[in-house]
Steps between C-alpha positions, in 0.01 A plus 500: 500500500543386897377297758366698799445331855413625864332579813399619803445310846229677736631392811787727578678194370849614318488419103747172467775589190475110437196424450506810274815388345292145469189651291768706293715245402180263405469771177857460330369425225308843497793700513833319463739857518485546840303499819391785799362509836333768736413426892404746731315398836239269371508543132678388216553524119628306255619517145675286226597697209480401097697860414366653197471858604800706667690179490795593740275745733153317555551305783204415740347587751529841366401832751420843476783752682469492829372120481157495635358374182632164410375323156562134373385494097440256257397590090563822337379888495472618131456856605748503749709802312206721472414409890854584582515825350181608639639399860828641463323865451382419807811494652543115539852378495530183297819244595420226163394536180258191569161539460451358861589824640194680388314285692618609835533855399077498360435327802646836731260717288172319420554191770220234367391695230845463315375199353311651296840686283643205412459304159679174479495175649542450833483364864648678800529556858522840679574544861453846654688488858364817604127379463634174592277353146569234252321592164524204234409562133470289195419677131177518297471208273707261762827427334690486812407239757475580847356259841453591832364370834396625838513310827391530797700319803484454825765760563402712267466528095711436204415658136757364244518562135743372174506460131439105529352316699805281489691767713136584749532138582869540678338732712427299823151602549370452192160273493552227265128303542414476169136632401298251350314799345804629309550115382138501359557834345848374353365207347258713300715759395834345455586767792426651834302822423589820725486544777535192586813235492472171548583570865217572768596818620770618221353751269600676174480834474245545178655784257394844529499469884719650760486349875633713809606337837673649766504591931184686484282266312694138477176355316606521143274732280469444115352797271526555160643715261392460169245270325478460140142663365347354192187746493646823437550516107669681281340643143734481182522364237655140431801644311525766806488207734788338265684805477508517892585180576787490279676822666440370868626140406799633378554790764430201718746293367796800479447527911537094529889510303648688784761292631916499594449134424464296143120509420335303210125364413263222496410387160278245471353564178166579638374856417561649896853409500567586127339839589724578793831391325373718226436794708875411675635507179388816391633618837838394467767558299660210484298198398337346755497165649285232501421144632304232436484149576307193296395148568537166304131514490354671233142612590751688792774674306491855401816545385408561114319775607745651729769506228232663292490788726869512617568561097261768482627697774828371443589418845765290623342201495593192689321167603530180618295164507423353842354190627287677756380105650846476786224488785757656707421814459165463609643385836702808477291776428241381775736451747590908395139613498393383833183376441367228201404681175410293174532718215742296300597752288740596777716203359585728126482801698783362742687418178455781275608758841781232562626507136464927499674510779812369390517802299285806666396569883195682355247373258179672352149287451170496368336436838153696538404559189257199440317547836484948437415433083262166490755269338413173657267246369270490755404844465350367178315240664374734780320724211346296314417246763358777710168502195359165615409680798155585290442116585362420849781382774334095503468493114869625467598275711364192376551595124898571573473149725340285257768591238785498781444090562475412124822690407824287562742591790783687371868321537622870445451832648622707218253265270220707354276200632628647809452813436115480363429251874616796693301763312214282558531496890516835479190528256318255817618770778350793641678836375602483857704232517626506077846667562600218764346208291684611202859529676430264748702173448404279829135569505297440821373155430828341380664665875201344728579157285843500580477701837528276828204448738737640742573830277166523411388589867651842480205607257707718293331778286451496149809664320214712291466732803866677381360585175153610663712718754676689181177505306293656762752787544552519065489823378447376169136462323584330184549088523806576299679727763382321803707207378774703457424630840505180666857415315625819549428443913580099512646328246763781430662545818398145628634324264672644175688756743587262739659259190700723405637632775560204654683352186703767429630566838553161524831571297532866617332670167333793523182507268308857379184501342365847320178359459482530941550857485193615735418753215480309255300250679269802578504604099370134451214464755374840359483393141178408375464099547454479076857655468610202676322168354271566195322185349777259469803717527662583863778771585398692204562841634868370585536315119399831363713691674844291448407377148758691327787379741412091547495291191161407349604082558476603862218737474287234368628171663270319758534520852746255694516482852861472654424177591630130563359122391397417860296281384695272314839486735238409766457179230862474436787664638318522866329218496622346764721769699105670514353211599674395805520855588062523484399153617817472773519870622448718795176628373372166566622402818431876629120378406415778221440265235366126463743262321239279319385823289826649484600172329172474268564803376894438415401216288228660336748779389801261400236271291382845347125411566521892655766789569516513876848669423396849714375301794782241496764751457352719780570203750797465362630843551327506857747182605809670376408801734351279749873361492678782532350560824520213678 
């Protein structure tokens, strides 16, 4: 696990070392075992390693033999033994054991096709000097982050690319206008959806795309490689489909324990985590081990269950209580990411990948598997919601309304008064617009309440056009798997990807999830939708299939978000830190908000009369980044 960096200037302009050694050092925290640095003419690649692979020999920028191929690499290759032996009969000469050098060597024999070999996670840069072309990757499912932008100048053009946008911005030419667009968009999602960043002009690259720039066409081109298809099904049984699943998981799982570096596992005590320690366990043989954190509160502490599971797979268990409420790391993790981005449960993701790491560089999760198998509670809501579309639009609507005003406001998001409000808003929406009421926490109304006069005037468009974008290019037919669709191409990468990335590099962990392997992503959209979510039960396909290696008190157990009581340190141990922040911040005096609504809705949250804690804490998080860039 790396940071990458780099560029090339279009003006017959030479490549500056500093400013390369600028973006590069911006990463440290990426890869804290050493740094590297390529500049010819007007180009230049950077690298800061996280060794894992090849520990003493992996050093980056890595080329092919003669050194026309140059490649900076972040993530990992799975296959890269079987690659290497393939490309070795065909008379390559490898210098490393890292799985970077397959990457240049593929590149010599398929150019941008070579893509298309690898399995893994990962986000790279190759620059061809003979064709005088930069090609820029990133994986399927979007583990690895990569940003980019192009720029055209007076003298010329710049097109610059990194990890983080933390290490784009010490490029000089960056744009930094922020796009009132991408604010909108954040606001509603908790983050800045691809391509976009909050930046005008700064773009992600989405996952499963590959972008080539270079003398004879300086415009950057995007294409993609792969896209996940949800109407090409398999037929077999539901014990088959078990039976399957079970092999690849744990074939999946035996590629993810390479490492020349201590390696250990999640373990939250939910059934994805407990399933991949399992499958580690069974891998291994020497017990495996595990982490997991808990709170003082509660409704948010898992670590019964995680115990539970570490005895049944008899793992070396270890875990630790936290008080995940030090607002500091909030201002540190934003600063890191580059951009604002409000899913709090970054805060016990920093802390769980912070307490891992002071045993293990590399640590297996759960991530994937509740976006590719149905496991979250809105895919519930989205079924059986979707039936009152029998009732006309206007009736609907009022019927859902009516019910909506007489119901109290809830003081609590994870409140099933909460809960049934939200389901109800949904139950009032078109099937058009359902997914984004349903995970929508700053809905349009509450923005143009709080929203300026001034920020109003740029007309911003409804945040419902990104789901209607993935919808109208679904491949899926049933309700079912076009919610996993839409996840599986927003919400995944966007946000759950991002999180953990950015938490975990944050203190220089690498994290592996089997669940992301592309095939097994694939074996999941092709199941039949009922193998997934059946009545009332979700991930059954995946319960079946690990059954006889997770404990029943896990198999059984009730869903629980990794999450945080936003809500109540907003009350209490915020209070006023958030407060002065909100009502006395930049966001304010930069004219995005109004202060007279801002501060209504404060003290209706604080007196409980509502939760406003996703809206307030989304403000919150935008001044710490707003901050850290001033």
């Amino acid at each position: 696990m790396c940071g990458i960096c780099g560029f090339i200037n279009f003006n017959n302009a030479p490549a500056s070392k500093d400013v390369l050694k600028s973006m590069t050092s911006a990463m440290t925290h990426r890869g804290p075992d050493g740094d590297g640095y390529w500049v010819s003419d007007g180009v230049a690649l950077g690298h800061r390693r996280l060794s894992i692979i090849d520990v003493d020999g992996g050093s980056q920028p890595m080329s092919n033999e003669d050194g026309s191929v140059q490649v900076t690499f972040n993530g990992e290759i799975y296959n890269h033994n079987e690659l290497r032996a393939r490309l070795e009969s065909r008379g390559h000469v490898f210098k490393t054991k890292c799985d970077t050098e397959v990457i240049v060597h593929l590149y010599e024999d398929m150019g941008n096709e070579c893509v298309n070999s690898l399995e893994g996670m990962f986000a790279f840069a190759v620059y061809d000097a003979s064709l005088k072309k930069l090609l820029l990757a990133r994986d399927r499912l979007g583990q690895k982050p990569l940003v980019f932008f192009y720029r055209k100048k007076a003298d010329g053009a710049v097109f610059a690319f990194a990890s983080e946008l933390a290490s784009l911005r010490s490029h000089p030419d960056m744009p930094m206008d922020i796009d009132p667009q991408s604010l909108h968009d954040y606001l509603s999602l908790l983050y800045v959806p691809a391509p976009a960043t909050i930046y005008k002009g700064v773009n992600k690259l989405p996952p499963g795309f590959v972008i080539e720039v270079g003398a004879a066409n300086p415009t950057p081109k995007a294409s993609r490689y792969w896209k996940l298809r949800f109407d090409e099904k398999f037929h077999m049984s539901f014990e088959d489909a078990a039976e399957k699943l079970r092999e690849m998981l744990f074939a999946a799982t035996k590629r993810r324990l390479m490492s020349d570096v201590p390696l250990g596992s999640f373990l939250s005590g939910g059934l994805d985590s407990s399933i991949v320690a399992a499958a580690a366990a069974k891998n291994m043989l020497l017990p495996v081990d595990t982490f997991s954190i808990g709170f003082p509160e509660e409704n948010y502490d898992e670590r019964h269950y995680a115990k539970i599971a570490a005895a049944f797979i008899n793992s070396n268990h270890r875990d630790r209580v936290v008080e995940p409420s030090d607002i500091s790391i909030v201002e540190t993790l934003t600063k890191r990411r580059g951009e604002p981005f409000a899913d709090a449960s970054i805060i016990p993701t920093f802390l769980l990948s912070q307490f891992a790491r002071e045993h293990v560089t590399v640590a297996l999760s759960g991530d994937g598997a509740d976006e590719l198998f149905c496991g979250y509670n809105r895919y519930l809501a989205m079924k059986f919601v979707r039936y009152a579309d029998i009732i006309p639009g206007p009736a609907r609507s009022a019927v859902a309304n009516a019910i909506l005003k007489i119901l109290p406001r809830a003081p609590e998001e994870r409140s099933d008064l909460a809960r049934i409000r939200r389901t109800l808003s949904a139950f009032a929406s078109t099937p058009a617009r359902r997914h984004l009421d349903i995970v929508n926490r700053f809905p349009e109304r509450a923005k143009a309440f709080v929203y300026s006069s001034e920020f109003r005037q740029f007309a911003m468009a409804d945040t419902q056009r990104i789901i209607g974008s993935i919808l109208d290019e679904a491949t899926a037919v049933n309700q079912t798997d076009r919610a996993s669709e839409v996840d599986v191409n927003s919400y995944l990468p966007g946000d759950i990807l991002a999180k953990v990335d950015m938490a975990s590099m944050a203190v220089s962990l690498e994290c592996r999830s089997p669940f992301l392997d592309h095939k097994i992503a694939e074996f999941a959209a092709a199941l039949e939708p009922s193998f997934k979510m059946k009545f009332m039960k979700r991930k059954r396909v995946l319960a079946e299939a690990f059954s006889p290696f997770v404990p029943k008190e896990v198999l059984e157990r009730k869903k629980m978000g990794f999450g945080v009581p936003v809500a109540k340190w907003l009350r209490d141990d915020w209070r006023q830190t958030a407060r002065e922040r909100i009502l006395d911040g930049r966001s304010i005096s930069l004219g995005f908000f109004n202060r007279p609504s801002l501060e209504r809705a404060f003290e209706e949250h604080v007196s409980e009369k509502a939760d406003h804690s996703y809206p307030l804490w989304a403000i919150l998080v935008l001044e710490y980044w707003l901050d850290s860039i001033s």
